[in-house]
N, C-alpha and C positions, 0 to 999 in steps of 0.2 A: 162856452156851453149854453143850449138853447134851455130859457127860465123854462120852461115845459117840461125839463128834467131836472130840475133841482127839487132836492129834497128838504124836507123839515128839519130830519138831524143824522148824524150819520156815528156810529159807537163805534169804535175800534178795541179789540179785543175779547175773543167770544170763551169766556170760560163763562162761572157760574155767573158772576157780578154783572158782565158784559153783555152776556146773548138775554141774562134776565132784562137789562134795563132795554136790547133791542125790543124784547118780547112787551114789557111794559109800554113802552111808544107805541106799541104798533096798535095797542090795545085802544088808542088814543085816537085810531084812524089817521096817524099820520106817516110821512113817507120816509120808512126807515131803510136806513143800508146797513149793513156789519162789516167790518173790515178784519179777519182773524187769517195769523198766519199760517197754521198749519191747521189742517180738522182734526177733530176730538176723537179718538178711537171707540170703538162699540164699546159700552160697557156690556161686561160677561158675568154674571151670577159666578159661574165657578171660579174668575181672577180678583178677588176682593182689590181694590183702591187702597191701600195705605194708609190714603190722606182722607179724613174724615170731621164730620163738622158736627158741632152741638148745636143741633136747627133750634132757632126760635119758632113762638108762634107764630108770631106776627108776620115771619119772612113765609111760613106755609101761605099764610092769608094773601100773599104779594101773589104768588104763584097759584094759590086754589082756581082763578074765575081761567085760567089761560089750558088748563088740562093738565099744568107741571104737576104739581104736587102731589095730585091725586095717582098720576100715573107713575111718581117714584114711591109711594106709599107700597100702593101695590105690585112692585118689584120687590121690595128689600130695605124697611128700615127698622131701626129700636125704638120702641118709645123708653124714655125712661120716665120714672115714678117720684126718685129721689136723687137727692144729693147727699155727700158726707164730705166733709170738710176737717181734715185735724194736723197737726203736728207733730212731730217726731221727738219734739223734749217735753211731750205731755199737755196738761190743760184741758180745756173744755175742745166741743164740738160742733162745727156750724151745720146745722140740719135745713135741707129743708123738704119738704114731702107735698106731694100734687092733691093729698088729700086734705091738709088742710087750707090751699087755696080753691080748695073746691073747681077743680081741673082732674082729667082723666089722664094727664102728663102735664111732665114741666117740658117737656120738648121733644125730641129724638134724635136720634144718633145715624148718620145718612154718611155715605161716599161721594167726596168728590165726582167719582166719572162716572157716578149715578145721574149724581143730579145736570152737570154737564150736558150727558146724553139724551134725558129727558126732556128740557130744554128746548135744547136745539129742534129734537123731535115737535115739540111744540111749536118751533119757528117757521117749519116745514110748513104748516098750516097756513100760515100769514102772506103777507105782501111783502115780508123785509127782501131786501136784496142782500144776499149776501155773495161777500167776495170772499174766496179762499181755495187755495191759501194767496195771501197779498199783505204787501206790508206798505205804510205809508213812508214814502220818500222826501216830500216834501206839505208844506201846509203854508198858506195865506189866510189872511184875518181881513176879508174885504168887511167894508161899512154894513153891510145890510148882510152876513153870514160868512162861511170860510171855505177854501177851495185846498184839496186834496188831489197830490198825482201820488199815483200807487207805483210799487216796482213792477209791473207790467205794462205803466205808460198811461192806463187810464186814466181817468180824472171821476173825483167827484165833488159835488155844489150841494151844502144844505146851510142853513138857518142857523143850524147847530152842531158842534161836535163836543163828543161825550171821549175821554183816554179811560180806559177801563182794562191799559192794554200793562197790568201788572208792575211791581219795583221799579221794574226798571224802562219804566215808559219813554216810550219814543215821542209819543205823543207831548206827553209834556215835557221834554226837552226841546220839542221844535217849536212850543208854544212861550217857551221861557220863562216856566216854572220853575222856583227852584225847591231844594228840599232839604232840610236839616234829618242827618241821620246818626243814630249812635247804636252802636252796637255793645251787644250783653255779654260777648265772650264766651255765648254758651250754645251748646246746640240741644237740639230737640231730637231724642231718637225715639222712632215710630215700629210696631211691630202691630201682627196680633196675636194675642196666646188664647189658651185654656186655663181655665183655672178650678181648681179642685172641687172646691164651693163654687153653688150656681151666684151671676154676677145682680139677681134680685134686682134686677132692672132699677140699678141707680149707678151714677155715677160718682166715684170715689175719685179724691185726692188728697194727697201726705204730703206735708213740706217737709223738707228737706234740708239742712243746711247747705247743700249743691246745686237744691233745688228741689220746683215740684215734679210729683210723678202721682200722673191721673190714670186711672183706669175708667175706659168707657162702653159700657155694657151694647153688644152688637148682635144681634140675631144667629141662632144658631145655637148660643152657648157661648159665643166668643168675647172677649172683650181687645179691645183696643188700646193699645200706650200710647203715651205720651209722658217721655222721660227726658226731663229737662237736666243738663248736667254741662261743668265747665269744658270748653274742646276737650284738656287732654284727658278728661277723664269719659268723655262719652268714646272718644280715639280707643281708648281699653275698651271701655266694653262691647263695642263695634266687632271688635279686634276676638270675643272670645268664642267658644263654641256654644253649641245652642243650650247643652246641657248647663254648662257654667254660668252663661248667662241667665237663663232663669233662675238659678241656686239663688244669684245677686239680687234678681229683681226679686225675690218671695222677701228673702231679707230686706230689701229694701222700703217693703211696702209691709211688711210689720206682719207677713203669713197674715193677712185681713181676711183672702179669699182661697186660703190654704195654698198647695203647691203650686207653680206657675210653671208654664211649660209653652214653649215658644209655639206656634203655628203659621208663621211665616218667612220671610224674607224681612230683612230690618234694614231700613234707612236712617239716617242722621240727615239734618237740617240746620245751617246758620239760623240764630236769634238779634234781631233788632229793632229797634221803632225805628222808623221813618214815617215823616208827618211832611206833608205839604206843604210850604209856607202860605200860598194863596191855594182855591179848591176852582177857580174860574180867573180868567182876562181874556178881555174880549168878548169871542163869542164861543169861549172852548172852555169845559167841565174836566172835572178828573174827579174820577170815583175810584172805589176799591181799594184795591192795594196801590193803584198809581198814585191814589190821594192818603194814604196811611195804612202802612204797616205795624201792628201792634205782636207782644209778646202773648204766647198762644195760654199761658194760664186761664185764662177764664172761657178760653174756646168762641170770643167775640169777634175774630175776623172777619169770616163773611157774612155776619150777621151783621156787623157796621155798613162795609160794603152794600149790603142788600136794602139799607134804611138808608141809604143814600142816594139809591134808585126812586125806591119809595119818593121819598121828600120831593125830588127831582119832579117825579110826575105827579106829586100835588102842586107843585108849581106853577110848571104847567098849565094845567088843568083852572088854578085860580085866575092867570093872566089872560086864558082864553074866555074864560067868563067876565074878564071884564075887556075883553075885547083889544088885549093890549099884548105887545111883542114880546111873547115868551123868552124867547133866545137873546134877548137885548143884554148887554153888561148890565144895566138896572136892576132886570129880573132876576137873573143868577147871582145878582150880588150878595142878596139877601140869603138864598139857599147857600151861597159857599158858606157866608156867616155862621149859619147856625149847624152845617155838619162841620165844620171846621173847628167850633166850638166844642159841641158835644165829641167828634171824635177826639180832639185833642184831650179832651177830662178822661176820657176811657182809655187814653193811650198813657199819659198818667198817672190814672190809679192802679194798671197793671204794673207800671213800673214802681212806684211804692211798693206794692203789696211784693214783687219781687226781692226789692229789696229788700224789706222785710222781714221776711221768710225764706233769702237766700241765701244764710249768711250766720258765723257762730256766736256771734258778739253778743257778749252775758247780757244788758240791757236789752236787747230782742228777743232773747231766747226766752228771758222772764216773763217779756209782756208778750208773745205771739197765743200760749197757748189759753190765756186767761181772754184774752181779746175776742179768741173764736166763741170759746167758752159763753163770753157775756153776750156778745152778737142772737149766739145760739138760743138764748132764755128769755129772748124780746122778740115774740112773735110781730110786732109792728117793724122792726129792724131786716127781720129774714123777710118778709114780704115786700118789703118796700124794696132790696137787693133783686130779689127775685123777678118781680114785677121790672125792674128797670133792665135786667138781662133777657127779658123777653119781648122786650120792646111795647110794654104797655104800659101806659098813660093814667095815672092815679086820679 
């Protein structure tokens, strides 16, 4: 391949994680490619997404300078105001409210193939080259960057490659990553209902000893599930009608927001971590879910992912200022370090707090609801939670 075409970095996998961190590169004025296998469908106002994300700020602020954020604002999202946090065997209550961080939201509630769609519309603008659909076949680690033939036979040359390309990455299999994964035995059933009482633009969740079950307040009137339950028990209530099913979930959720009444289609989803062992070798990155997958309790999935972009292109950004090889194993050494770090404690303290709270044993049951309780009446305690789930820096 003529150096005249070789690129700066090339990202493979264009969802929200992937087409953002092309979009971030390119911000960079360097020479990005995407590599995604299949295109993203239009998102449609009247087909809601399923799959939905509790945005931080800080990821808006990724997205604000490039036209993303601004332009899914104005399609369709939730802000939310608050939070409610409680137990099923009683106790206290973790609060926390935008107004006494002196914020007009702690966040908002957005669709996957919102924010996908917007995105990519934003990539449209750029220089990125994108290939799709295309899938990488093969990958080399030459000394000075890495070479990539696609299943259509082409090739491409950059400085740097980014796997963003999901669990079950290709990318970092042909890079010889490996991954430690454990699975929770539980899935995650998603719907969207109505609910009697309006949802007060905050987000609610109740432990369970099955599990949690969040409600997340979505535009419209609508709120959003996410009902964490062991297989065979999400298997029933998959299995029930729409009427029954909501009977379960009002009871389930303590009638908080009076009668529940289903408003969609419902899917169920496997629950695991998976963690990366290394986040870089070579001169190849793994972000997103290809670098950890965390239990959706605290709704920090692609909110990790997206601070791994981030970091990413502060990286960057500090190695070109001092006039040295970004894409070097040197430079990414340091950034696998400390998302690998940090994600690993988030991937962690969800599984505590799961276990925790998943579960009927009289010694948890005792301390779960005093704990929130205490959390709840130290205002220095909720903020400093708050403040680290939004990706801001005390």
């Amino acid at each position: 391949m003529s150096r005249r075409n070789r690129l700066d970095a090339v990202v493979v996998g264009g969802g929200v994680v992937g087409a953002a961190c092309a979009l971030a590169l390119s911000e960079l004025d360097l020479g990005v490619a995407l590599v995604e296998a299949q295109a993203p469908p239009s998102w449609s106002a009247d087909r809601p997404d399923l799959r939905v994300y509790a945005f931080a700020p800080d990821n808006a602020s990724l997205l604000e300078r490039s036209g993303a954020w601004p332009a899914v604002a104005a399609a369709r999202v939730q802000p939310y105001r608050r939070m409610r946090v409680w137990d099923a065997a009683g106790g206290g209550e973790l609060r926390f409210d935008a107004d006494a961080f002196g914020r007009r939201e702690l966040g908002w509630i957005v669709e996957h193939g919102l924010l996908v769609d917007k995105i990519w519309a934003a990539l449209s603008a750029t220089d990125v080259r994108v290939h799709c659909p295309a899938r990488v076949d093969a990958l080399e680690q030459l000394e000075d960057g890495v070479r990539m033939r696609l299943d259509d036979g082409s090739r491409i040359e950059a400085g740097l490659a980014i796997a963003a390309d999901g669990a079950e990455s290709s990318v970092r299999e042909l890079a010889g990553l490996q991954v430690d994964a454990h699975s929770y035995a539980q899935r995650g059933v998603v719907a969207y209902v109505h609910t009697e009482r309006p949802h007060e633009q905050t987000a609610w969740q109740r432990f369970l000893p099955t599990g949690p079950l969040a409600f997340l307040p979505c535009a419209e009137g609508a709120s959003s599930i996410v009902w964490t339950l062991p297989e065979t028990e999400a298997a029933r209530v998959m299995s029930l009608d729409d009427e029954t099913f909501g009977r379960e979930l009002t009871a389930a959720f303590d009638g908080r927001l009076g009668e529940t009444r289903v408003a969609s289609k419902r899917a169920a989803f496997p629950l695991r971590r998976q963690l990366a062992r290394d986040y870089a070798i070579g001169r190849v990155a793994v972000i997103g879910d290809a670098a950890h997958v965390v239990h959706p309790l605290a709704g920090q999935g692609v909110n990790l992912g997206l601070r791994d972009v981030a970091a990413l292109r502060d990286t960057i950004v500090r190695a070109r200022t001092r006039k040295a090889d970004y894409a070097s194993p040197q430079s990414l050494s340091r950034w696998a370090r400390e998302r690998k770090s940090e994600n690993a404690a988030a991937a962690h303290a969800f599984d505590g707090i799961n276990r925790l709270f998943s579960n009927d044993g009289v010694a948890a049951t005792l301390m779960r609801g005093p704990l929130l309780g205490l959390a709840g009446r130290l205002p220095p305690v909720t903020q400093a939670l708050w403040r680290r789930a939004a990706g801001l820096r005390t």
